[in-house]
N, C-alpha and C positions, 0 to 999 in steps of 0.2 A: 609687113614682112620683116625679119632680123636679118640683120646686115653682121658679118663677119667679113677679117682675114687673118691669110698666113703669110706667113713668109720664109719662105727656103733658102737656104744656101748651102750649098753641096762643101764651103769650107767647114759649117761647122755640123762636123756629127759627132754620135754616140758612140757609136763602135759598129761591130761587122754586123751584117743579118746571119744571126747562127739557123744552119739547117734543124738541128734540133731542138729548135722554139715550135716549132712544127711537128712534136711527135702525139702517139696518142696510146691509147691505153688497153690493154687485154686481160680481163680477169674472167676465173673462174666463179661467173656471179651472173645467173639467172641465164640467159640464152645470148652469153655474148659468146662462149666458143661454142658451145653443141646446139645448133641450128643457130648462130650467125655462122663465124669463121667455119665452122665442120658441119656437115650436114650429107652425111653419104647417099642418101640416098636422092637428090639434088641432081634434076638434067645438068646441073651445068660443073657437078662434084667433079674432080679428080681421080688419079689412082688413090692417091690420101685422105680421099673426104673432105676435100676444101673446093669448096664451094666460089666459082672461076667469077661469078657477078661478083661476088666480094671482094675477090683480089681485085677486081678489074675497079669498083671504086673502091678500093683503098687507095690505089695509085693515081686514080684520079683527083681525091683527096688531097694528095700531095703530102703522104706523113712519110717524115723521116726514120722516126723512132717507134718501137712499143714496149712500151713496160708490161713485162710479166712475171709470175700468173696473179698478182696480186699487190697491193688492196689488201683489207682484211682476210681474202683465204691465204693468205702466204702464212700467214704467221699460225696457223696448227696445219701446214703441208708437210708431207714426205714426198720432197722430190724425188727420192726410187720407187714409188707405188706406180710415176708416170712413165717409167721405160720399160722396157724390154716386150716380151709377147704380149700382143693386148689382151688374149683371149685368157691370160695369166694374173692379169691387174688386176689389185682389190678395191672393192669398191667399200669406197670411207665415208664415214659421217663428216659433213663439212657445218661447224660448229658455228663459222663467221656468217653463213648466211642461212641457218635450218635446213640445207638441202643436202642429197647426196651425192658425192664426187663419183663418175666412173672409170675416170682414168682412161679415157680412151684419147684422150689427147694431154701428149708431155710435154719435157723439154726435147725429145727427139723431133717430134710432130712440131711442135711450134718453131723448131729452127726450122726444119724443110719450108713452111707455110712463110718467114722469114725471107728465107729467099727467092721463094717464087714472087713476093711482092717486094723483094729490094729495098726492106728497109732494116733498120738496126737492131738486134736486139737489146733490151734493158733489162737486166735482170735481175729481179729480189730475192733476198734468203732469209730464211726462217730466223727469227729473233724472239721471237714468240714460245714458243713450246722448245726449240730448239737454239744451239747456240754455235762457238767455236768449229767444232769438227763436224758441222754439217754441212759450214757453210765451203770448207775447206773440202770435204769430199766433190760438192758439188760444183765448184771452182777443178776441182782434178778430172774430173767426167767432163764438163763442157772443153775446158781448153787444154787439158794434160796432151805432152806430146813425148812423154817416158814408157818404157816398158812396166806400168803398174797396175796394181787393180783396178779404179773407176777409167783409167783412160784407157784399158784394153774391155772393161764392161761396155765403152761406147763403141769401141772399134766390132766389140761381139754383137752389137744393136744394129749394124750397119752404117756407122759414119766414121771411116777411117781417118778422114783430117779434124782435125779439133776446130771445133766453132769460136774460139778468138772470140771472145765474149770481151767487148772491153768496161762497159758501163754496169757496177751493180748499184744495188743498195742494199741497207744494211740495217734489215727489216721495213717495217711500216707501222708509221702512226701509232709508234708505241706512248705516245702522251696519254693517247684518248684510253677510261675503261672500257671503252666497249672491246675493246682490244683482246685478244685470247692471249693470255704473257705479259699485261699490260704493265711497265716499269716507271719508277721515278726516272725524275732526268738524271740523278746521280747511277742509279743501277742499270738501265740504258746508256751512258755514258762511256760507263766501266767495260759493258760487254760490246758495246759499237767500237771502240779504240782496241777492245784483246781482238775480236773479229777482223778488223783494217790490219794490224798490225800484221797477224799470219798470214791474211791474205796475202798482203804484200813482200813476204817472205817467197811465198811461190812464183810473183811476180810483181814485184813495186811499179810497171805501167800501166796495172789497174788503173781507173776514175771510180772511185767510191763517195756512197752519195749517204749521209749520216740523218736517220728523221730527226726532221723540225717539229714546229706545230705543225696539228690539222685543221687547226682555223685560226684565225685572227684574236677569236671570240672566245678562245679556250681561256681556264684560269691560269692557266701558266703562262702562257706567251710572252714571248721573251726574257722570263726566266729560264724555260726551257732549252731556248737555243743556246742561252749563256753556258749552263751549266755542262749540254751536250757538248760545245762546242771546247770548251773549256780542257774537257777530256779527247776530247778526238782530232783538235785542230791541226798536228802536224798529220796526220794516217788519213785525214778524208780530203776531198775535191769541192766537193759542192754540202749543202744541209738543203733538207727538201721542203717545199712550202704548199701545204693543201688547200681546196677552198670550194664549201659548196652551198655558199652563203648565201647564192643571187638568185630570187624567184620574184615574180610577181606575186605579190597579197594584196590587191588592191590599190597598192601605191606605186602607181606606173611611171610616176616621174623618178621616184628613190630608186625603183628598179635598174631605170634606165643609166640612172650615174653610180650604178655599182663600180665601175672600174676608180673610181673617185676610191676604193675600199680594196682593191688591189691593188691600186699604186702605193694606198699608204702601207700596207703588207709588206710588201717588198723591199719599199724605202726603211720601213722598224727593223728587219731582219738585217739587211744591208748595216745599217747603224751596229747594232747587238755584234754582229759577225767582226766589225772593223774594232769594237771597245776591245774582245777578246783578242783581237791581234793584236793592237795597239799594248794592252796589258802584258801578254805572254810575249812582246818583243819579235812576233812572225814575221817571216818577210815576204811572205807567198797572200794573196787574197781569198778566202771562200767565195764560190759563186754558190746562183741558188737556182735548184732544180726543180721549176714549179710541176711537179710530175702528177699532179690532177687538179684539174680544176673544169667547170665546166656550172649551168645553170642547171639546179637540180630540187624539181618539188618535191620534198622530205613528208609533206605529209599527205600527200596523194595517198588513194587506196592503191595504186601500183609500187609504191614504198614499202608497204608493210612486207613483213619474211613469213613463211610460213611458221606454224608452231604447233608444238602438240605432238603428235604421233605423226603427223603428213612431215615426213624427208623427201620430197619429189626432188628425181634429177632435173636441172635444166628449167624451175617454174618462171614463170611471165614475173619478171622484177625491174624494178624501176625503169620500166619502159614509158617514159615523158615522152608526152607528143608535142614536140616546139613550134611554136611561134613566129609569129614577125618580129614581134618584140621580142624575143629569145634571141631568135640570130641578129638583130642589130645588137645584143647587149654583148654577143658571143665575140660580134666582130670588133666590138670597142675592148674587150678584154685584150684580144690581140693587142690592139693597138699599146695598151699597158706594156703588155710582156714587150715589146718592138721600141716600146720608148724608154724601158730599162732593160735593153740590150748588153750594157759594159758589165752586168751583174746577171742578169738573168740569162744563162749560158746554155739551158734547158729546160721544156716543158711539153706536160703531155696532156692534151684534151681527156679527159676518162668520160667514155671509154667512145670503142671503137663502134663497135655494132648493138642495137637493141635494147641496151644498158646505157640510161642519159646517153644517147648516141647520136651521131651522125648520120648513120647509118643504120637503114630496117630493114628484116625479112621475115617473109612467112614461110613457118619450117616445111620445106621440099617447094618452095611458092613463089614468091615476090620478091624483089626488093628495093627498096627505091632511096632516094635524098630527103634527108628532112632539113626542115629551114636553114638549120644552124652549117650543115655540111657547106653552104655557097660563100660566108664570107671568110671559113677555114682555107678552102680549097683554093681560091682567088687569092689570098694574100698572101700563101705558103708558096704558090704560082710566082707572083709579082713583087713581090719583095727580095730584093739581090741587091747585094753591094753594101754599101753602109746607108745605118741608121742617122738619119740628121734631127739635130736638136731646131724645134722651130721656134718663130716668134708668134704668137697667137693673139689677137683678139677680138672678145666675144663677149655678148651681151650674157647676164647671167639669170637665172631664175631659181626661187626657192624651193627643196625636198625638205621633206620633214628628218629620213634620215644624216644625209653629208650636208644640210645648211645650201648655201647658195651656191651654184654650179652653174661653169659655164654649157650654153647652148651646145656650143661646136667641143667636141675633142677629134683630135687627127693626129697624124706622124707622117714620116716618107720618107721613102729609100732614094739612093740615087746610088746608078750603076755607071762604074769611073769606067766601064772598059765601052761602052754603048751610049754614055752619057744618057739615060735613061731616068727620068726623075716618076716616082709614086706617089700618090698620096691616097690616104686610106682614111675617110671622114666618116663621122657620127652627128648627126642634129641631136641631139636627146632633149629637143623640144617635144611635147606631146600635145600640141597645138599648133604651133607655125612652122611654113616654110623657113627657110634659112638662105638668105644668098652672098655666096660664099667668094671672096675673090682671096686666088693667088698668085702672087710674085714668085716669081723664081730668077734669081740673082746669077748671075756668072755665066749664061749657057747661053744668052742670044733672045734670036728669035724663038719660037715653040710652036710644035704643032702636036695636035690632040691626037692622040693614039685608042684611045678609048674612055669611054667614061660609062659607068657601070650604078646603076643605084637599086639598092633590093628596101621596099617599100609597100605599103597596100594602106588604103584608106581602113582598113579594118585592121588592123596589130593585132589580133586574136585570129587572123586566118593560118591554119596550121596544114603542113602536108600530107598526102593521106597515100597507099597504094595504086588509090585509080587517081588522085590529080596531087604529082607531086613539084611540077614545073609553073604552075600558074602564076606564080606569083615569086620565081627567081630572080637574079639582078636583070635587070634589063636597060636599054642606053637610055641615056640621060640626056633627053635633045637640048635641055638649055643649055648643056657645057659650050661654052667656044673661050677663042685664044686669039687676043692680039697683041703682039709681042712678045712680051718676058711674061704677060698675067694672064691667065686662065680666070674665067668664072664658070659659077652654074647656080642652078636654086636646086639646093636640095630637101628635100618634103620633110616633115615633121614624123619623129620615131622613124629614122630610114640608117643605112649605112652607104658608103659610094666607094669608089674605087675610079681613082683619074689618073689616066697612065699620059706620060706627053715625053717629048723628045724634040733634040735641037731641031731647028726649020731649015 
């Protein structure tokens, strides 16, 4: 067996647990709005067409935020195709994923479904096909509160108070070609800083979020952000960081210390972001807005787009069925984002429903949790208070891709007003248990509040409609606590969750 430990101390943290490290993602791509989120004709629909199992785990979930409507369809959207009468909206060819849009759900419809589930909106605008005064029309419709055109078009749609949109962004993933508009960093630059700029003419308490790379792996990276940032630094808030790197091909152990490839993401950006302040003399920091990321098999036959003459509304796309080993890698991603907290100020699982999701349904039918939803929903639960920097050690073993990696990675919160300490572990051993002892410094005595470990001797068992719970977190009877030190053994390819509080 591998022997680890940690060590806590509530003196020294990172920064706050931000709620919106916890948000996740809404596009118009494959059946994540029209039969997940909307589904009228659904026993459990709405007056709206949304669909009440959904809302009901959303909020179970635990997301803060959701970026919308895109991902690649923002950038050849017309935001006005999605208001006003439905039975009036045109239906468009949506170029970013071969399908076609019907517009029966907008930015009207997505705000209502907003607040029936209580969480944030995030919103993108077209940078792609579209530029300046669209983004400004649509900025005047969501939150205009004058007597003028777009904000009495909302008030004629039926939402007399303005939606107070505070979060946008300012396009997407304009690096990548596959991009519809796709620009250099200098011509995305230019138009991302004219876009901030008038935005913030209408209201300078915007949060504007300026794309980054979409992967680590791009040939630009961190030129890109230089350059972006370069031009945008005083007009934006955050640069956004994408990433849909991590899959199993065979090499379960590489798989396993993907976050070994997020931290270093974040850490490069964080660098790039501080040269361009340092240079241009700023005095304010960029943070970074990981607004999708999630484990996503690219070349699965549920990848492919349609092509040809088939435009299907709503077709079956990147519907990944996850894992064990999925949701331990999902839960160790967290842990990244949680451990660069003082920088990573926001991030969004993509996506929400049926789409790499957390979340499935069968249209008018089912819908249940897939692996990856328990160590989202658990740590966006449990995590309060600040982020504490730990001491860790742990035996290491070799991946062919990040070199030698340790067994154990982990983090913890601890909550100053409950004295409430976390910790949120990973074995990313693919052979042995791990027992794992922790110290917790300052608090006393401790007594075990729960200990949670989501595992299965088979790491390939995945969740399905008829058995989606067999194999959830479940307690962890080896944990116990004498004194200030907790242990437990926790199983090979597993995640845990160990909540404890003064005795």
């Amino acid at each position: 067996m591998l022997t680890a430990s940690v060590t806590v101390d509530p003196a020294f943290t990172v920064g706050p647990v931000r709620s919106r490290t916890f948000g996740s993602f809404v596009e118009h791509l494959g059946r994540c709005v029209y039969t997940g989120i909307h589904d009228p004709g659904h026993p459990t629909a709405d007056a709206d067409g949304f669909r009440g199992d959904v809302i009901d785990l959303t909020r179970e979930l635990g997301v803060s935020t959701v970026r919308y409507p895109g991902g690649n369809f923002v950038s050849g959207y017309r935001w006005e195709d999605g208001v006003g009468p439905v039975d009036e909206r045109p239906r468009r060819l949506d170029l970013a994923w071969h399908s076609t849009e019907p517009n029966l759900v907008g930015v009207d419809e997505f705000m209502r479904w907003c607040r029936k589930t209580g969480v944030e909106p995030m919103m993108a605008v077209n940078l792609g096909t579209r530029g300046v005064q669209d983004a400004l029309d649509l900025l005047e419709y969501c939150n205009g509160t004058s007597d003028t055109h777009f904000a009495n078009l909302r008030r004629a749609n039926g939402a007399e108070e303005p939606y107070d949109i505070r979060m946008w962004c300012l396009g997407n993933e304009m690096d990548g070609p596959w991009q519809i508009g796709h620009k250099t960093a200098e011509e995305y630059g230019r138009l991302a800083a004219e876009t901030a700029r008038a935005m913030r003419m209408v209201d300078p308490d915007l949060e504007l979020v300026a794309c980054g790379s979409s992967s680590s792996t791009m040939p630009t990276f961190g030129s890109w952000e230089q350059t972006v940032l370069t031009e945008t630094y005083e007009h934006v808030d955050f640069v956004s960081a994408h990433v849909y790197y991590y899959e199993e091909d065979g090499d379960l152990a590489s798989f396993l210390a993907s976050a070994v490839n997020m931290d270093h993401f974040i850490e490069s950006v964080v660098a790039t972001a501080d040269a361009v302040r340092a240079a241009g003399k700023h005095e304010k920091r960029i943070a970074i807005s990981f607004d999708e990321w999630n484990v996503w098999y690219q070349k699965r036959a549920e990848s492919k787009v349609p092509e040809g003459d088939d435009w299907p509304v709503a077709p079956v796309l990147l519907e990944d069925k996850y894992n064990v080993a999925d949701a331990v890698v999902v839960g160790n991603l967290l842990i990244s984002l949680l451990r660069h907290t003082d920088r990573v100020h926001a991030a969004s699982l993509a996506q929400l429903v049926n789409v790499i999701a957390p979340i499935m349904t069968e249209p008018g039918g089912r819908s249940w949790r897939q692996t990856i939803f328990h160590p989202f929903a658990l740590t966006a639960r449990h995590a309060v208070g600040e982020v504490l920097r730990l001491a860790i050690e742990s035996p290491s073993h070799d991946t062919a891709k990040y070199g030698a990696v340790s067994a154990l990675d982990a983090v913890a919160t601890h909550d100053p007003e409950t004295g409430e300490v976390t910790v949120f572990a990973v074995n990313r051993s693919t052979t042995d248990d791990l027992e794992l002892s922790v110290a917790v410094r300052g608090l006393g005595d401790l007594r075990l509040l729960e200990a949670l470990t989501l595992s299965n001797p088979d790491h390939t068992w995945a969740a399905t409609a008829d058995d989606s719970e067999s194999f959830a977190p479940r307690a962890n009877e080896s944990a116990s606590v004498s004194g200030e030190r907790i242990a437990a053994v926790l199983p090979p390819v597993s995640w845990s969750i160990l909540r404890l509080a003064r005795g």
